[in-house]
VEXSEMI-609227 format. One record per residue (C-alpha): residue number from 1; y, x, z; residue in one letter. Coordinates in Angstrom, 1 decimal, padded with zeros to 4 digits. Each point is the difference from the previous one (the first is absolute). Layout:
+-----+--------+--------+--------+-----+
:   n :      y :      x :      z : res :
+-----+--------+--------+--------+-----+
: NUM :      Y :      X :      Z :   A :
...
+-----+--------+--------+--------+-----+
//
This chain:
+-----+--------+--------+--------+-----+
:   n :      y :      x :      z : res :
+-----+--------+--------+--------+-----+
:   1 :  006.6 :  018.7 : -006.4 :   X :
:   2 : -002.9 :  000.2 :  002.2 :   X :
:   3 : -003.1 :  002.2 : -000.8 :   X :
:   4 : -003.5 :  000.4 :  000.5 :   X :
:   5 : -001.7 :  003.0 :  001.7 :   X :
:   6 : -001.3 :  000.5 : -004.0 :   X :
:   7 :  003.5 :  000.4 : -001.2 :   X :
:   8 :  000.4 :  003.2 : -001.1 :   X :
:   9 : -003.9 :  000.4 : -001.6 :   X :
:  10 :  001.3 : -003.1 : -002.5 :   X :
:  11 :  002.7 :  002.3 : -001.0 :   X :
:  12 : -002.0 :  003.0 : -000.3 :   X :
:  13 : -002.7 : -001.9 : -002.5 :   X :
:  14 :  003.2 : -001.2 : -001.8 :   X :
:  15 :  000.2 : -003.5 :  001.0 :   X :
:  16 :  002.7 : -002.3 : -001.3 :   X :
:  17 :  001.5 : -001.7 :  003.5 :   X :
:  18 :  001.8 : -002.8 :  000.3 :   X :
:  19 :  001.9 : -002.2 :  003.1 :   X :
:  20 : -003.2 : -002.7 :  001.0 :   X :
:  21 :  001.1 : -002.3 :  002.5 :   X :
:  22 :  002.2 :  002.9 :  001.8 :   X :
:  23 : -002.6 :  002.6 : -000.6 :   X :
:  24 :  000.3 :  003.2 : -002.1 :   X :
:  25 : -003.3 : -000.8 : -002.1 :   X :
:  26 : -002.4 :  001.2 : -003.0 :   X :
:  27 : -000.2 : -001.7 : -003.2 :   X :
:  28 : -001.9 :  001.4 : -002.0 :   X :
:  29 : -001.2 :  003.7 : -000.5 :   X :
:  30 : -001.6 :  000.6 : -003.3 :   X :
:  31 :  000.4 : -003.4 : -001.5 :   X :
:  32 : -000.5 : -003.7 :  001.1 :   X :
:  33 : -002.7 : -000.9 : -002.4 :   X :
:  34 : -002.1 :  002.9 :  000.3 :   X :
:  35 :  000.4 : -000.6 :  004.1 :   X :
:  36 : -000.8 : -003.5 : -000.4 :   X :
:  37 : -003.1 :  001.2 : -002.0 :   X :
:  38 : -001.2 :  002.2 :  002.3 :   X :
:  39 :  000.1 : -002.1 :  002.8 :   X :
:  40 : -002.1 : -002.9 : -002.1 :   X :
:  41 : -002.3 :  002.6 : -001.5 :   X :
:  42 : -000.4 :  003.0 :  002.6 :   X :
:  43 :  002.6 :  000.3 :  003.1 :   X :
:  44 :  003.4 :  000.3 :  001.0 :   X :
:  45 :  001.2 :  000.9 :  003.3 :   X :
:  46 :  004.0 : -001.8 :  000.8 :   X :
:  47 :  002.1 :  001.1 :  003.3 :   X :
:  48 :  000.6 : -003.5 :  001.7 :   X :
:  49 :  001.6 :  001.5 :  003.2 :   X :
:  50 :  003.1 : -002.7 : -000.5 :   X :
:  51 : -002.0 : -002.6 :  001.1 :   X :
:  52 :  000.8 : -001.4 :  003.5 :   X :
:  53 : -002.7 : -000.1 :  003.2 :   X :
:  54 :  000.7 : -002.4 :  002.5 :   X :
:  55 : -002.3 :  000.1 :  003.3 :   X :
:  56 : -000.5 : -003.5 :  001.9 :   X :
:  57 : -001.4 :  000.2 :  002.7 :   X :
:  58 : -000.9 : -001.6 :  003.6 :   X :
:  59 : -001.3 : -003.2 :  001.7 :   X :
:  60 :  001.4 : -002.3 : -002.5 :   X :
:  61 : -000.1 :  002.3 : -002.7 :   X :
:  62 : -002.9 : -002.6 : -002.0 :   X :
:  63 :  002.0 : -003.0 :  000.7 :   X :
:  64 :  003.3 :  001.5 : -001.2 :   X :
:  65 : -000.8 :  000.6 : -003.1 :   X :
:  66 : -002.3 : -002.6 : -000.7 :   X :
:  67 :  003.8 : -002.1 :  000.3 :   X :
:  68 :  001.7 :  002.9 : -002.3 :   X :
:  69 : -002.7 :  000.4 : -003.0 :   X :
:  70 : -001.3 : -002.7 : -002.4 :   X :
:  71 : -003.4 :  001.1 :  000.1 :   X :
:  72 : -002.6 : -000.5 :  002.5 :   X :
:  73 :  000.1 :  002.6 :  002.4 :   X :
:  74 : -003.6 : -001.3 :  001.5 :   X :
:  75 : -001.4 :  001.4 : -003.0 :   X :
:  76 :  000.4 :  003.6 :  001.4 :   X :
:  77 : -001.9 :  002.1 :  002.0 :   X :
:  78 :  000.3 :  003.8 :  001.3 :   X :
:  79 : -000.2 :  001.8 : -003.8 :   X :
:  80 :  001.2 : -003.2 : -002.2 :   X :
:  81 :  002.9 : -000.2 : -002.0 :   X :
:  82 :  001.8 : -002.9 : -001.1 :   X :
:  83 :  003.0 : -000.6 : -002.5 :   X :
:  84 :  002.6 : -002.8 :  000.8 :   X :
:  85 :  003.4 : -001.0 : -000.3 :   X :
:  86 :  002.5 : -000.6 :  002.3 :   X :
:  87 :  002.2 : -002.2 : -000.5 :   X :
:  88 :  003.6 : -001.8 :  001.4 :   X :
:  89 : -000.4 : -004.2 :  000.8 :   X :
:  90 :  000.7 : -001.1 : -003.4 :   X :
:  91 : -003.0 :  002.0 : -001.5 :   X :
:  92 :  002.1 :  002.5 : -001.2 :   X :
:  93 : -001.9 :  003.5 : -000.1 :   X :
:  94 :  001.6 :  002.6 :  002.1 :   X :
:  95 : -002.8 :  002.8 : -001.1 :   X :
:  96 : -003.6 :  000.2 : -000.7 :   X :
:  97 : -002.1 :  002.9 :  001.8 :   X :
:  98 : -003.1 :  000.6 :  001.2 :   X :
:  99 : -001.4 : -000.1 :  003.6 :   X :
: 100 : -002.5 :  002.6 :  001.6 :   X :
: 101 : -002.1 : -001.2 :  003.1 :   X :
: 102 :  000.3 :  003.4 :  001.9 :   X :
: 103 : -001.9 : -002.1 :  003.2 :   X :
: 104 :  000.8 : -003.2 :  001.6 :   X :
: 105 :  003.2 :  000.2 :  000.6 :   X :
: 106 :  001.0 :  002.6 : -001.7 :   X :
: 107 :  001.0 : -000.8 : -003.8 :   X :
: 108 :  001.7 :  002.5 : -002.5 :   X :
: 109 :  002.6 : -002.0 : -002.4 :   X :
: 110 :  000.3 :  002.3 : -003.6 :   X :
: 111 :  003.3 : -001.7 : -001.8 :   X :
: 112 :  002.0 :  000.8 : -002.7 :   X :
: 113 :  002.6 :  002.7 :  000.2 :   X :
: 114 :  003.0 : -001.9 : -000.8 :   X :
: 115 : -000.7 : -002.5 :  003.0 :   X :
: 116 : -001.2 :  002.1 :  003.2 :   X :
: 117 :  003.5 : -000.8 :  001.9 :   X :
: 118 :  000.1 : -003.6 : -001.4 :   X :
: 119 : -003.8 : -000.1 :  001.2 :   X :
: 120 :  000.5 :  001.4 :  003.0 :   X :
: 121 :  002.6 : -002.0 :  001.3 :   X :
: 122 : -001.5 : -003.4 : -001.6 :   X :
: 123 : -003.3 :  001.1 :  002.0 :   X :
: 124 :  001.8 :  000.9 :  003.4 :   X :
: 125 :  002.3 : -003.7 :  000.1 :   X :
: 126 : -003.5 : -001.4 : -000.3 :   X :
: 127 : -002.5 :  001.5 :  002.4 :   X :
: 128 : -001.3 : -001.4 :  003.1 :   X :
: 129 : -000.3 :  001.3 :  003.3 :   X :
: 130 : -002.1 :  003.1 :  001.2 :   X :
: 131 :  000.3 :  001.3 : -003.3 :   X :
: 132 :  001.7 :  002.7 : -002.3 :   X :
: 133 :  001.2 :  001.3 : -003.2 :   X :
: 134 :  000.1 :  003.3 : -000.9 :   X :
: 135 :  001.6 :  001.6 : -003.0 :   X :
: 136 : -002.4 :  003.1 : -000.8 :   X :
: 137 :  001.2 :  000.8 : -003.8 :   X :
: 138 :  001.1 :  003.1 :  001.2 :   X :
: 139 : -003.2 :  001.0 :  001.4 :   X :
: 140 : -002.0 : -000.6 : -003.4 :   X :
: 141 : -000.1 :  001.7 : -003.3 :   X :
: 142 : -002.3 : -002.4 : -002.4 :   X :
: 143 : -001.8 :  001.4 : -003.2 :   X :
: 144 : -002.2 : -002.6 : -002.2 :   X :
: 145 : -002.6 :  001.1 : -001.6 :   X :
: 146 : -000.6 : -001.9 : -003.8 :   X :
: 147 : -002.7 : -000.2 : -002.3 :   X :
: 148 : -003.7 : -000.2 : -001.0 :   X :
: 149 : -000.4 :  003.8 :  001.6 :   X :
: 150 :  001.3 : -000.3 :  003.5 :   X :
: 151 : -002.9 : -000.6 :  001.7 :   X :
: 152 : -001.0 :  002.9 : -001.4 :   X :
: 153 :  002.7 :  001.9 :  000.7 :   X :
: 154 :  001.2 : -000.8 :  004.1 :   X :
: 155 : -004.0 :  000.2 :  000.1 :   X :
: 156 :  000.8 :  003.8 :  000.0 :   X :
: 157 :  002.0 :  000.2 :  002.9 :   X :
: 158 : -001.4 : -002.7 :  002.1 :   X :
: 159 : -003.1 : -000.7 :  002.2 :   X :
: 160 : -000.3 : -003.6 : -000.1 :   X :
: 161 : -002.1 : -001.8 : -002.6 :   X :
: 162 :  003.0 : -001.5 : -002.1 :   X :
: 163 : -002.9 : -002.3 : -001.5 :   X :
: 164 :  000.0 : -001.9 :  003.0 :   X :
: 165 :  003.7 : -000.6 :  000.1 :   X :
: 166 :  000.1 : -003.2 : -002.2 :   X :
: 167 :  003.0 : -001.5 : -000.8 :   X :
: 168 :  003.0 : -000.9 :  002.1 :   X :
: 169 : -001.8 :  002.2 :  002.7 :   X :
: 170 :  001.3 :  003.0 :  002.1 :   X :
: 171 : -001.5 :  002.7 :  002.0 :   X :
: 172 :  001.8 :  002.4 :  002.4 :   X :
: 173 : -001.5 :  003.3 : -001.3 :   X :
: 174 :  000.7 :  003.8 : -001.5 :   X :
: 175 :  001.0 :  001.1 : -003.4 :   X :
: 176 :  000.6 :  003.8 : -000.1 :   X :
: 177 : -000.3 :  000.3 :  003.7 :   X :
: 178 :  002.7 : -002.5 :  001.0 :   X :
: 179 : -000.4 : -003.0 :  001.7 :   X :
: 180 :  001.3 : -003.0 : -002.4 :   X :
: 181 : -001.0 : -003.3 : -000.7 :   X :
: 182 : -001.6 : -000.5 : -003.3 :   X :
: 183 :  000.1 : -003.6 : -001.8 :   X :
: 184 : -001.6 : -001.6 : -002.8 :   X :
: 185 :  003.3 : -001.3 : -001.3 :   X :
: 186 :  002.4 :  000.8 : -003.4 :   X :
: 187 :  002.2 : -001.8 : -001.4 :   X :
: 188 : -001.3 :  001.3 : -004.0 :   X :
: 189 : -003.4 : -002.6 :  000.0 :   X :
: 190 : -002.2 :  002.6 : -000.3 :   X :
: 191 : -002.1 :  001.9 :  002.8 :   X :
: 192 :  002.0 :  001.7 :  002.3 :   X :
: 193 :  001.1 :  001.1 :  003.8 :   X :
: 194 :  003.1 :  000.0 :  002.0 :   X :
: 195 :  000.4 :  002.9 :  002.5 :   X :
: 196 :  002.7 :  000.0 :  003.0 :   X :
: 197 :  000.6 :  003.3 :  002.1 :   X :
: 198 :  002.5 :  002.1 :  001.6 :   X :
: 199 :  002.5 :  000.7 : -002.2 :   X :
: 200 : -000.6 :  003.8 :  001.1 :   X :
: 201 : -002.9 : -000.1 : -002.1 :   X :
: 202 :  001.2 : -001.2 : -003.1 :   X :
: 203 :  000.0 :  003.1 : -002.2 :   X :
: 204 : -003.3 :  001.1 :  000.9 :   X :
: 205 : -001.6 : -003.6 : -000.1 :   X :
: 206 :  001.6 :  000.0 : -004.0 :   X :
: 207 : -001.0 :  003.8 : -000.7 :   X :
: 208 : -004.0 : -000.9 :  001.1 :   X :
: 209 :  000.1 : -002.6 : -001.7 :   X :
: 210 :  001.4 :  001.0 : -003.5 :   X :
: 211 : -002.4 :  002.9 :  000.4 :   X :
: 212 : -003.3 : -002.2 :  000.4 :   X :
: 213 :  001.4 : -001.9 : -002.6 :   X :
: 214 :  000.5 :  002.6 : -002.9 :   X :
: 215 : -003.3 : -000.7 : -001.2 :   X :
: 216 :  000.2 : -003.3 : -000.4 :   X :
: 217 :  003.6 : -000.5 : -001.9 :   X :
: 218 :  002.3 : -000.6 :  003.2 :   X :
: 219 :  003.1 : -000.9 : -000.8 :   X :
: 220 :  003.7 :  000.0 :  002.0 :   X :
: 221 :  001.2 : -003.0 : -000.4 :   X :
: 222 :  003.1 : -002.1 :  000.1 :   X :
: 223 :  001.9 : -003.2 :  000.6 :   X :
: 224 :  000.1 : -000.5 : -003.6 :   X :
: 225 : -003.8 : -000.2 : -000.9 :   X :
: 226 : -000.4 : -002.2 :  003.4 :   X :
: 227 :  002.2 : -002.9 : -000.7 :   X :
: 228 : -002.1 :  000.3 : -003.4 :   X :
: 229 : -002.9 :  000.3 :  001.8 :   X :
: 230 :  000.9 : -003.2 :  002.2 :   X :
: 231 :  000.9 : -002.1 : -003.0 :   X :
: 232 : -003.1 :  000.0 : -002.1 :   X :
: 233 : -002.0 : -001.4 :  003.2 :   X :
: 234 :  003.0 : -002.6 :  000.2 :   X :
: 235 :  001.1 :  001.1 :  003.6 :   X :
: 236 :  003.2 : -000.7 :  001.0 :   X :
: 237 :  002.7 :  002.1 :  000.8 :   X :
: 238 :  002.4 : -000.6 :  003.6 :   X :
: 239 :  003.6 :  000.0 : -001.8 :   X :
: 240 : -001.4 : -000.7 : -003.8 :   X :
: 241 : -002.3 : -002.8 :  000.3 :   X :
: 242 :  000.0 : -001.4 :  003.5 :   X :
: 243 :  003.0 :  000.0 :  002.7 :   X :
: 244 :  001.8 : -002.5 :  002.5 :   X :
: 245 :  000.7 : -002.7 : -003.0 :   X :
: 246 : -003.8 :  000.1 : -001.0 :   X :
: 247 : -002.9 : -001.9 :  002.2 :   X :
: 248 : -003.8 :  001.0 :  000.0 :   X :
: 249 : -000.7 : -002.6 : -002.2 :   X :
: 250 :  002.4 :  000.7 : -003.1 :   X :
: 251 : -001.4 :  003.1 :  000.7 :   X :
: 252 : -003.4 : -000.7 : -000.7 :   X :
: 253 : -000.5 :  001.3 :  003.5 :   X :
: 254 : -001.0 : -003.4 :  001.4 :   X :
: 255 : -003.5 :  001.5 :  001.3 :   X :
: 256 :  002.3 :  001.9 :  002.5 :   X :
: 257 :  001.3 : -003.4 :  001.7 :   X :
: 258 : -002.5 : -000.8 :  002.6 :   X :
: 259 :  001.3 : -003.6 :  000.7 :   X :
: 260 : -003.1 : -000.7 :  002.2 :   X :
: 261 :  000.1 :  002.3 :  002.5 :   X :
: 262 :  003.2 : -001.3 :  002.0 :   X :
: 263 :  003.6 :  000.7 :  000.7 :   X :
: 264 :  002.0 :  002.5 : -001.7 :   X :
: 265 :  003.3 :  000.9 : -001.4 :   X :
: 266 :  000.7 : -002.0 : -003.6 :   X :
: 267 : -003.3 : -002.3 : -000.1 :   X :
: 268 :  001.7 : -003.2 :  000.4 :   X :
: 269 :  002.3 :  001.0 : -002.9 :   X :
: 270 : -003.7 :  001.2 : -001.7 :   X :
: 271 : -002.1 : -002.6 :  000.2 :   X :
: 272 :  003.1 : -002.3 : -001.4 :   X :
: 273 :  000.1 :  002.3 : -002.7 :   X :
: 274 : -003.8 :  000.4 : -000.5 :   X :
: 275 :  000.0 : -004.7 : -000.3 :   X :
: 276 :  002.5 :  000.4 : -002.5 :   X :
: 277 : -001.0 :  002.8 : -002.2 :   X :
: 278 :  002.7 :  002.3 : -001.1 :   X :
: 279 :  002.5 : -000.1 : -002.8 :   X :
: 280 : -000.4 :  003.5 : -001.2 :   X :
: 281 : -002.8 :  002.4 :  000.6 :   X :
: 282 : -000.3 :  003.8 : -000.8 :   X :
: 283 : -002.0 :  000.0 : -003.2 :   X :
: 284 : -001.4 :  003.4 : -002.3 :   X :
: 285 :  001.0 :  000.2 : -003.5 :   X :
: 286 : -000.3 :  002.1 : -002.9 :   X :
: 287 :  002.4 :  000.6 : -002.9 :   X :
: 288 : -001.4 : -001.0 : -003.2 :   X :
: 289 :  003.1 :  001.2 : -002.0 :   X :
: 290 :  002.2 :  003.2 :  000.4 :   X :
: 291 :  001.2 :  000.6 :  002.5 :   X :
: 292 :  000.0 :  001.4 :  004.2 :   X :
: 293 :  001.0 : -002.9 :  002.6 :   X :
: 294 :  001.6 :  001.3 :  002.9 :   X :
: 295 :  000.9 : -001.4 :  003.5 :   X :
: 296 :  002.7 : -002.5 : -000.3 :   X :
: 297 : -000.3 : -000.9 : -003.6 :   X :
: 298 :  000.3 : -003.7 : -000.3 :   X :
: 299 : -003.0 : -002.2 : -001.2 :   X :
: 300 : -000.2 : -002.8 : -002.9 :   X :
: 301 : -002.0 : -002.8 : -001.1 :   X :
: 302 :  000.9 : -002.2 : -003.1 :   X :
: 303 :  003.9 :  001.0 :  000.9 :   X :
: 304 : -000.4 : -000.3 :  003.7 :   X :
: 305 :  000.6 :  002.2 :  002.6 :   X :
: 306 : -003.2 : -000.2 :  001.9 :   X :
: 307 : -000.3 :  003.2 :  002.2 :   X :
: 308 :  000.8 :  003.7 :  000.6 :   X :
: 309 : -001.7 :  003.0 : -000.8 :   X :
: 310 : -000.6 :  002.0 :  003.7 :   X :
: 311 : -002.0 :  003.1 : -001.2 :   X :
: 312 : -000.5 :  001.1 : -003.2 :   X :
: 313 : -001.6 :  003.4 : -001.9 :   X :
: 314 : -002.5 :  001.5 : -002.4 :   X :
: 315 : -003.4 : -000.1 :  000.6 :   X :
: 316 : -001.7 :  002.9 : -000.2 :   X :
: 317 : -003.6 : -001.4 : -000.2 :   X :
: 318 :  000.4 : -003.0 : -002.6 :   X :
: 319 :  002.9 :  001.8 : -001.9 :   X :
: 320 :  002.1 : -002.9 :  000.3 :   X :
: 321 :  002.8 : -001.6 :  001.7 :   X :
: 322 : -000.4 : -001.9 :  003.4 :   X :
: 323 :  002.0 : -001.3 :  003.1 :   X :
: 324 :  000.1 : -002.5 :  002.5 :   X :
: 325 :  002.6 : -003.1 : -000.2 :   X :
: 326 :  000.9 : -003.1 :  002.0 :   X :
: 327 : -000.5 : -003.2 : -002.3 :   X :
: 328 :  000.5 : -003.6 :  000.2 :   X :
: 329 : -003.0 : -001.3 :  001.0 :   X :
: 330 : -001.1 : -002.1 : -003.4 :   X :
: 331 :  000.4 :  003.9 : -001.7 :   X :
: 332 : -003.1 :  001.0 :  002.1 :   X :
: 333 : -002.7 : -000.4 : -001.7 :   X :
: 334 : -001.8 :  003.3 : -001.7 :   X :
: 335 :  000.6 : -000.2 : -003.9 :   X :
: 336 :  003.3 : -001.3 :  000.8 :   X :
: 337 :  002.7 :  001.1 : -003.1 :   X :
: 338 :  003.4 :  001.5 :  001.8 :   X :
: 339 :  002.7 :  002.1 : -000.9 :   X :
: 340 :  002.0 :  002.4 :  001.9 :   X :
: 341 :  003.4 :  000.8 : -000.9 :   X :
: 342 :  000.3 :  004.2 : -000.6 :   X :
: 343 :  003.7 :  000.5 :  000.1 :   X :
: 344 :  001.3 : -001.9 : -003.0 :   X :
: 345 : -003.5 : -000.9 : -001.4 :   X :
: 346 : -002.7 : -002.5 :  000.8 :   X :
: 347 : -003.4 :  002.0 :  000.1 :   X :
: 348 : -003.3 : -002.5 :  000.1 :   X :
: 349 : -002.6 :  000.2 :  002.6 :   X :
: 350 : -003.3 : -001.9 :  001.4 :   X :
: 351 : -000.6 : -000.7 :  003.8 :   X :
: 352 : -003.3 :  001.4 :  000.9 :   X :
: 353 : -002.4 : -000.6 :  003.1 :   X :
: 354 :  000.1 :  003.6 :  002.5 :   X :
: 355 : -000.9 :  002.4 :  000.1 :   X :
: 356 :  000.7 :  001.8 : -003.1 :   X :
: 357 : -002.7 :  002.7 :  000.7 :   X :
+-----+--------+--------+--------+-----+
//
């Protein structure tokens, strides 16, 4: 397995690993729910270094993505970041990421860790002239920065006024004394940064920080407590919820599919899809009887199968239940009655409208 630069301090603080996506990872450290609690309530600091970089970059740099990505690439400017899918012809999604606006034609691709090659090579078969794709993962250690206190927190080690870094923005700045980029991204709904640097830098980028943050309940945290995280917001997860047999719109993604702004790869098969609504869309539930759905588990309705379960755990917030599912699309509506079959028992439930939290 592959590991991050931050390997051997998960060990040291006792971390449970695990295999993620090829990578040797955290799971949790003291416990999922008092992780998860931390980040909602205080702050919780998670090693992301397994997430792919990919530089594009030149001449054509704009236009070549504007024909990769769903989104609107004209929406960005130097310090913007977008999310987007990308996705094959027939609108299936090959991953969603982010993209950073470094300068004009220079644009920083963040994907998911399982599909940097795949990425990579679907990016390079479609670039035009005069321009370039890099694969920098190597030259990146990530850390992400969770919870009501971070500002605080990174506000200790850092110059720049974080309270001007709203949203989906990025600057190119210092944390500790190294140079980084800092973003106003997460992936847990609450307030948090993103920071990239050498991967050089990674122990004493997570030692300053778990020092400024000792006052203010900073928490290591792992994988475990971010899927948690990620599924009381309702956010989808590449591999769970969303992959190459899944299109933005059963995704509930559809505000990712800019069909106005011209050409590019799967809108034909998009637009189609968008005139004639979709059979199945990813919907929220809760369990209202006893029970814990979990990916795969098959979905009922007055004896029917109408879906599958694609994520499924306890919430640590509402104390309940919850999990995404594909559903035929007369199951939609919120107050919906379903069932999900948990091994040999039928276990009911009621679709909801996202996010949980």
């Amino acid at each position: 397995m592959k590991k991050t630069p931050l390997n051997q301090i998960h060990k040291d603080l006792g971390a449970k690993m695990t295999d993620f996506g090829g990578w040797e990872m955290p799971v949790e450290y003291t416990g999922i729910i008092e992780e998860h609690q931390a980040v909602r309530n205080q702050c919780g600091l998670f090693d992301v270094s397994h997430m792919g970089e990919i530089l594009v970059s030149g001449e054509n740099a704009a236009k070549s993505l504007q024909k990769i990505i769903t989104n609107d690439l004209q929406k960005l400017e130097p310090g913007k970041i977008i999310y987007t899918p990308i996705c094959k012809p027939d609108g299936g999604i090959i991953d969603d990421l982010l993209v950073y606006c470094l300068q004009e034609d220079q644009y920083l691709m963040v994907v998911n860790a399982s599909n940097i090659e795949k990425d990579f090579k679907w990016i390079n078969e479609h670039l035009l002239s005069k321009t370039k794709a890099e694969n920098l993962s190597d030259k990146y250690a990530m850390l992400a920065l969770q919870g009501p206190e971070s500002k605080k927190i990174l506000t200790q080690l850092t110059d720049i006024d974080l309270n001007s870094l709203d949203y989906y923005r990025f600057r190119q700045a210092k944390a500790a004394g190294i140079g980084m980029i800092i973003s106003r991204t997460g992936y847990t709904g609450e307030l948090g940064f993103e920071l990239y640097f050498e991967p050089e830098a990674a122990k004493k980028i997570w030692d300053r920080l778990m020092e400024a943050g000792s006052d203010s309940g900073l928490k290591a945290c792992g994988l475990g407590a971010r899927d948690t995280l990620r599924l009381e917001k309702a956010y989808p997860l590449y591999g769970n919820d969303i992959d190459e047999t899944t299109n933005p719109y059963q995704a509930g993604l559809s505000w990712t599919a800019a069909l106005d702004k011209g050409d590019f790869i799967g809108r034909e098969k998009l637009i189609e899809i968008e005139k004639n609504c979709c059979q199945r869309k990813l919907c929220p539930f809760k369990i209202t009887g006893r029970g814990m759905a979990r990916h795969g588990y098959e979905v009922y309705a007055e004896s029917e199968k109408i879906g599958e379960v694609t994520s499924g755990s306890y919430s640590p917030t509402l104390a309940e239940s919850i999990g995404l599912a594909y559903l035929k699309d007369e199951y939609t509506e919120p107050g919906t009655e379903i069932e999900i079959k948990v091994r040999k028992r039928m276990v009911k439930a009621e679709v909801l409208k996202g996010p949980f939290v």
